[in-house]
N, C-alpha and C positions, 0 to 999 in steps of 0.2 A: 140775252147776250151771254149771260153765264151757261146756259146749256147748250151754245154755239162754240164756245171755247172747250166745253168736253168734249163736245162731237171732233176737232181736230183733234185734240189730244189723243182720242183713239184710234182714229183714222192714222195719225203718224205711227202709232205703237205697232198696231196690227201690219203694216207694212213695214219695221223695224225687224217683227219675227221672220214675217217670210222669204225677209233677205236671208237673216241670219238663217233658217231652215236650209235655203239651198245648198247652203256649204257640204261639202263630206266629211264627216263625221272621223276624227283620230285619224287625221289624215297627214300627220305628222311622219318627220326621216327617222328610222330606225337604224341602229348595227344589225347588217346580215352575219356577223360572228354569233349572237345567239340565235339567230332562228336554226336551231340545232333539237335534238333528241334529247331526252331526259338521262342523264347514268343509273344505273341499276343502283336500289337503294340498298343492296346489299351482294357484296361481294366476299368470298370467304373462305382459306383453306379446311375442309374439315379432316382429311382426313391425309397423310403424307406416308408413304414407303418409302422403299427401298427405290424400285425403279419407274413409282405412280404416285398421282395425285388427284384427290377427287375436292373439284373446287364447287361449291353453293352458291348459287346467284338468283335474283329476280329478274324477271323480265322486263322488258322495255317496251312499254307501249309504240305502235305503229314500228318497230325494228323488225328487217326480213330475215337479219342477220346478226352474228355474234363472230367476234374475230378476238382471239387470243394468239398473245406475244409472251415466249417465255425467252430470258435473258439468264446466261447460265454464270456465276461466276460472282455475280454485284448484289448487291442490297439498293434496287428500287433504284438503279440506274439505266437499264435498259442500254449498256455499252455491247453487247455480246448475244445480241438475238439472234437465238438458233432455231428456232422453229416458230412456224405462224400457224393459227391451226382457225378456219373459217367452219361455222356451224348454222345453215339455215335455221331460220326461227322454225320453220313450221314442220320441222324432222325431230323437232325434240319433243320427248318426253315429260310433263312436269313431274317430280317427284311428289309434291304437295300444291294442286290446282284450288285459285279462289278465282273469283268472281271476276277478277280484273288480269289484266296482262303481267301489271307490275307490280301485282299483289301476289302470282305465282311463282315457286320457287322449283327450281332448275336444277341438276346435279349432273357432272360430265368429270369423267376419269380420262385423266391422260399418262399413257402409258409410256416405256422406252427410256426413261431419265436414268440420269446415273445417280449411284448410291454415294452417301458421304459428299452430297455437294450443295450450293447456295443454288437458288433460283429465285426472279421474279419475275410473276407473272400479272399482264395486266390485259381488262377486256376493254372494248368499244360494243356498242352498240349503230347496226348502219341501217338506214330507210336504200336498197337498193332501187327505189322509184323514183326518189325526187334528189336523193344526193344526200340528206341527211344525217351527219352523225352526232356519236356524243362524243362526251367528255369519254378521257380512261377512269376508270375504277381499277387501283393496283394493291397488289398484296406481295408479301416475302414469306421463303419457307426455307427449310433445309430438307435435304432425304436422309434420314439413317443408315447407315452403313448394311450394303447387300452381302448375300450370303449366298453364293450360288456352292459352294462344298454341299454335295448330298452323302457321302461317307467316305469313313476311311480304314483299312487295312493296317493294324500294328506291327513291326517286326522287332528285332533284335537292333539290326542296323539298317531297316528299309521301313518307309511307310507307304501304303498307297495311296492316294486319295484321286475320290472321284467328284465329278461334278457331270450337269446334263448334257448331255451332247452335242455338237454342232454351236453351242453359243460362242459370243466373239470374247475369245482369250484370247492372252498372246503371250504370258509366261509366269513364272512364279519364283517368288524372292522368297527365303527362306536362312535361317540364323537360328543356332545354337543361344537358348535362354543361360544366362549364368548373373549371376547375383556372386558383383566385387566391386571392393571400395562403398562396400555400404551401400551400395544400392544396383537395380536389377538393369543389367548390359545385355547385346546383342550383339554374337559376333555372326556379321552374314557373311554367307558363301555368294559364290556367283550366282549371278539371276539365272536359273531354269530355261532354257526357251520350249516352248509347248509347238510337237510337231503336228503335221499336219494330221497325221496318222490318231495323234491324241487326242486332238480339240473331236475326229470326229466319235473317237469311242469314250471320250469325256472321261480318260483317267492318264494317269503316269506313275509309277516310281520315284521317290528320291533314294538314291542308295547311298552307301558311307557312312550312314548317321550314326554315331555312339549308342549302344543299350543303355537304360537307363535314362535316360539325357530331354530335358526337353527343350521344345524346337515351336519356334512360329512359322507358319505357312500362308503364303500371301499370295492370291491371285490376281492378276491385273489382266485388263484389256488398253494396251499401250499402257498411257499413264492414270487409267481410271482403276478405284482398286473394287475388285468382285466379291471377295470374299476373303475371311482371313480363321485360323484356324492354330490355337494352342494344342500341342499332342505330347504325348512322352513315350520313345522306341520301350518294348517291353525287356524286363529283364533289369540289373543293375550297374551302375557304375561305378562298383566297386566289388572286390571278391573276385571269388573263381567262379567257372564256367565248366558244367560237367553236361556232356552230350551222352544223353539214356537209350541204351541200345534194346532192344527186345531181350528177355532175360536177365537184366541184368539185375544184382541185388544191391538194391536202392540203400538198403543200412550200410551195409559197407560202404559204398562207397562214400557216405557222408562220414561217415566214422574215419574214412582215410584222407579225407579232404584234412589240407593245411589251412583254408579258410574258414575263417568265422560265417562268412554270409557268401551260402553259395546258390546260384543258380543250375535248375536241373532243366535242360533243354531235350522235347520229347519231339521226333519229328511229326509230322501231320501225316495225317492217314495213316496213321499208324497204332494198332494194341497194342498194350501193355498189360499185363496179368501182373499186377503188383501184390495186391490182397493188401497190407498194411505196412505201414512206414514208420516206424521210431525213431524221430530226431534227439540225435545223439548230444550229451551237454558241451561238443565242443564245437556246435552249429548256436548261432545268434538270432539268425533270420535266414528263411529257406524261400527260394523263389522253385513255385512249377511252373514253366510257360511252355508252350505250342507255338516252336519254330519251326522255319520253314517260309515258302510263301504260296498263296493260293493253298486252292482242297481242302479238305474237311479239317477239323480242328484233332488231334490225336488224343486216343478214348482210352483213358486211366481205369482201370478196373481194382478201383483203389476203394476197401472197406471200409477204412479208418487211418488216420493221422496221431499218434500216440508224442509224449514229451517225456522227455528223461529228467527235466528243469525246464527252469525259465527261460523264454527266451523272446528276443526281439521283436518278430515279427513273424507270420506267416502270409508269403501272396501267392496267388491262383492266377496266369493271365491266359487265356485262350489256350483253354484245354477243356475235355469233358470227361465228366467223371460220372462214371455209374457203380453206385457199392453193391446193386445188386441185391439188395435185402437183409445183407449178410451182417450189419452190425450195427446197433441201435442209434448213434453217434458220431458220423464222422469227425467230427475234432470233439472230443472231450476231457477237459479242464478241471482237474481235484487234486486233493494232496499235495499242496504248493507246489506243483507241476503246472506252468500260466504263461500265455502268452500277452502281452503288450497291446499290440495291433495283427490285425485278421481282415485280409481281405481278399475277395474275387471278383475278377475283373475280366470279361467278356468270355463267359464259361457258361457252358451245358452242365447241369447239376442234377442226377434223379436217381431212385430208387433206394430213400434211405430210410429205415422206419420208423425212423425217431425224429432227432435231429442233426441239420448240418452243425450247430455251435448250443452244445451242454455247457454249460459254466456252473460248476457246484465247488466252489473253493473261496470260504469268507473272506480269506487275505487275497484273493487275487483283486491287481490294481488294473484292470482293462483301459487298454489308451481307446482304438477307435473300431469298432466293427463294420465295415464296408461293401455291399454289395452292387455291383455296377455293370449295368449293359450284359445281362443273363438271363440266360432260360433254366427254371428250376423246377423241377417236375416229382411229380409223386413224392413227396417227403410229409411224413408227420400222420402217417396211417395208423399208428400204431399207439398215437399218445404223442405230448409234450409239445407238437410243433417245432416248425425252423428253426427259432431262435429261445431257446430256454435257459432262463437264469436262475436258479433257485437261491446261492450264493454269490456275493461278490463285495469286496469292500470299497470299489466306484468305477463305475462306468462312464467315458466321458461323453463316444457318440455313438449311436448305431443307427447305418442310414442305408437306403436303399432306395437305388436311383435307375432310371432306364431298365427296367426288368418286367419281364414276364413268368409269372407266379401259375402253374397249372395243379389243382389237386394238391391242394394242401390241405394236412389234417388237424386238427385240434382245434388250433390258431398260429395266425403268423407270428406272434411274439408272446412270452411268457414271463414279464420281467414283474421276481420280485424284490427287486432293490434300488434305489438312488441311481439316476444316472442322470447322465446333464441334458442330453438331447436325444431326440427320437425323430428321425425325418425321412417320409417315403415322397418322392417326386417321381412323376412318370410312369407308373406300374398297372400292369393290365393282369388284371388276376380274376382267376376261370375255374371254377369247380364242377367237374359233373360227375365223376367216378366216387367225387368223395364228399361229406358233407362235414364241412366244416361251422361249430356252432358258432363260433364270435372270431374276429379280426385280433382284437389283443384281449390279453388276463392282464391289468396294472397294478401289483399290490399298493405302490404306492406313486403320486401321481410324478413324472415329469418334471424335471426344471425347464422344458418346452418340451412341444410334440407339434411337429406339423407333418397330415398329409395331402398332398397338391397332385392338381392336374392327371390323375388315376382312374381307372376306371375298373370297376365290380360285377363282374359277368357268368352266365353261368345259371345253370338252374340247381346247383350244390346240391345234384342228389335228391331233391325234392324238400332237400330241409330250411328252413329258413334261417336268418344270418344274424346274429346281433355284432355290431359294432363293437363292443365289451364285456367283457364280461358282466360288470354295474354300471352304471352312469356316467359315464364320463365326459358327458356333454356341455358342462362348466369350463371344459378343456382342450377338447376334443374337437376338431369341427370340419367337415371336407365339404366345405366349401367351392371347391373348382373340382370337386369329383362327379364323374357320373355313372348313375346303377340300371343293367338294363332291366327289363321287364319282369325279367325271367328272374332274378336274381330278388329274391322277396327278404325281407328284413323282417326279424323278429322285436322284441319287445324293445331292444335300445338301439334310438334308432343311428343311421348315419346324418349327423345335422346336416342340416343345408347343401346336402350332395343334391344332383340335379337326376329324375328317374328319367330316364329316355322309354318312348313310347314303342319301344323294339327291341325282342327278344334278342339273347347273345345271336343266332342262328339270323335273325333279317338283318344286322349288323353288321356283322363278321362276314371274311368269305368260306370261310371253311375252319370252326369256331373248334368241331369235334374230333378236329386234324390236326386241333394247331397253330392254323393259319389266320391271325389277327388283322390281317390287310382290312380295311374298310370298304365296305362292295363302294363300286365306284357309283352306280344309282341310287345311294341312299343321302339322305339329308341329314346331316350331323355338324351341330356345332361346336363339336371337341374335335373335330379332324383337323388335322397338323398339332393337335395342339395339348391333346390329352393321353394319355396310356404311354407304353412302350415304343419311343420312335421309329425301333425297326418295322412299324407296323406301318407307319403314312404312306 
């Protein structure tokens, strides 16, 4: 009986499962809102300009496609979508490919945006076979302000400035800088309109502008702004104005000048046989500039620059000066005869044997010595270098910016005294005539010294280069400089400069010309970015 009553008991069981068996299996209602794509587990600005964006992403398993939304104007509201931009899966490149779809990662530049503005942009992932999307994955960015100015032309009362051609302007706002009421004002003129004539030769004129005077420059297309541009017209705004005719005798006339601070305006294309200038002690500060507009810059055949006294300042602005061999010194400083400040500013400078700036006087108090946007050529054959100080009782700065340094001899600098600062940025400096042993002599060190973004080229003669005279690499460091192949270093080295794998000659387009332009087939990661800009 008892094993009559298990025998049921199994018999029911075993027919208990294979009911239950028939059933289907998680045969339960679902939301068709998720039966959707996974989102890309990683979305991400890396990198933003002016007028592009390169965004980083994973991929999306089973996705044929990627669809990006940028919204211009909002932070991650998507009120203002201006563009849609659809990217099959299977046209892309992975940047870093793994094993799986949504293990690889993706990188896509979008170009065209405007500069100085918000954007957000967000992606989906779509299956274009079954209907399938994802979720968005969104991110925000800003563009830094663009910069389409590629140069500009100084004048007395006009500046030119160019930009590339044929891009979409449409005018340009500009205003006299002045500093009143304690703090710095903008008085603008009327807005510019840009003709059609201009956008396509990518320059214009503003004329009227004060000498002296500086002025913001502002490009826009309608209300997007392109680019913007601090300048100062050359010459000063204050003083007299004397126009130098061929012949004429430059001491007199500053010796008859009723101004303290006068400008000597030389036209362009034009010699000058001056031989030597003595500023007379009832001159304070003496401007040479190179007016005019357009054509070559006007050629001073100027030895030397002598002082009767002290005096305020001397500036150089677009003119070129060749001494011709003829005097060891063109400005040379002793016998409490000292200038202040000393500067040139977009000038041709060459053939001088010695140096541009002697400084041998203990009591002289030097304000700032400035070189800027120049080509200087052949000086310091002869002993001392460019810049030589033997005395001085304080120097504040001497700096040298946007320049091209060809054949220079000794060394670039020769300071043996206290000074506050020492700063070259930008400078593309080339020896082949002449073999220069070391960059600086520093008797003693710097209250700082930086040199940036420059480049050392050149086979210097065959001679090899030291940095220093002694070590100065506790101090010293060119770190964003680079030295070409050619250009070999002797025992102290250049720190942390970067050697490039190409002589000045595979580099250059025409190196023994002159001509610093960077060939356009070569791969260089200092292009736009290091040497002399007139060279990008």
């Amino acid at each position: 009986m008892k094993n009559k009553d298990l025998y049921c008991i199994l018999v029911y069981f075993l027919a208990f499962i294979a009911i239950g068996c028939s059933d289907q299996p998680n045969d339960w209602e679902y939301d068709p809102n998720y039966d959707i794509l996974f989102r890309p587990i990683k979305f991400e600005i890396k990198e933003s300009k002016a007028t592009s964006v390169l965004i980083e992403y994973k991929g999306v398993e089973e996705a044929t496609k990627y669809v990006f939304e940028f919204s211009e104007g909002d932070s991650l509201l998507f009120t203002n979508v201006i563009r849609t931009v659809e990217i099959l899966a299977d046209t892309l490149t992975p940047y870093t490919k793994e094993a799986t779809v949504s293990a690889t990662t993706y990188r896509t530049l979008f170009k065209e945006l405007n500069g100085t503005s918000k954007y957000s942009v967000r992606l989906r992932a779509v299956n274009q076979n079954n209907g399938k999307e994802s979720k968005y994955v969104q991110a925000y960015f800003k563009t830094p302000s663009e910069q389409v100015f590629t140069n500009n032309i100084l004048g007395l009362d006009n500046i030119m400035l160019y930009w590339e051609p044929n891009i979409a302007v449409t005018h340009i706002s500009y205003g006299e800088l002045k500093y009143q009421n304690e703090k710095n004002d903008t008085i603008w003129a009327p807005k510019r309109i840009i003709t059609d004539i201009e956008k396509k030769e990518g320059s214009l004129s503003v004329d009227g502008l004060k000498p002296g005077t500086n002025y913001v420059f502002v490009i826009y297309n309608e209300l997007v702004r392109r680019g913007s541009l601090n300048l100062r017209t050359l010459g000063s705004n204050t003083g007299g104005m004397i126009k130098v005719n061929a012949g004429d005798d430059i001491d007199n006339l500053l010796k008859s000048s009723a101004d303290s601070t006068v400008s000597l305006i030389f036209d362009k294309e034009q010699t000058y046989e001056i031989g030597k200038i003595t500023i007379p002690k009832n001159i304070n500060r003496l401007y040479l500039i190179g007016g005019g507009r357009g054509g070559s810059q006007p050629l001073l055949k100027l030895y030397s620059i002598s002082l009767s006294g002290s005096i305020r300042g001397i500036l150089c602005q677009n003119i070129e000066i060749d001494n011709t061999m003829k005097e060891n010194f063109q400005i040379n400083v002793n016998g409490g005869k000292t200038f202040r400040d000393v500067e040139f500013d977009g000038c041709i400078i060459r053939n001088i044997p010695r140096s541009l700036i002697r400084i041998d006087d203990a009591d002289a108090k030097i304000g700032n010595i400035k070189i800027n946007n120049c080509i200087i050529k052949n000086v310091g054959a002869n002993g001392y270098g460019l810049i030589n100080v033997g005395k001085a009782s304080s120097i504040s700065t001497i700096s040298i910016t946007n320049t091209t340094m060809i054949d220079i001899g000794d060394q670039l600098m020769d300071i043996r005294v206290d000074v506050d600062k020492i700063s070259i940025n930008n400078m593309t400096f080339c020896n082949y005539t002449i073999g220069i042993p070391k960059i600086f002599l520093l008797n003693k060190q710097p209250k700082a010294i930086t040199v940036k973004n420059s480049i050392f080229t050149g086979d210097n003669k065959g001679d090899k280069v030291n940095s220093g005279n002694g070590d100065y690499s506790s101090y010293l460091n060119f770190s964003s400089c680079y030295l070409t192949s050619d250009f070999e270093v002797n025992k102290n080295k250049f720190t942390n400069a970067v050697i490039v794998g190409l002589t000045s000659e595979e580099l250059f387009v025409n190196p023994r010309q002159d001509d610093f332009h960077f060939k356009s087939d070569v791969k260089f990661a200092g292009k736009g970015e290091v040497g002399d800009p007139r060279w990008w």
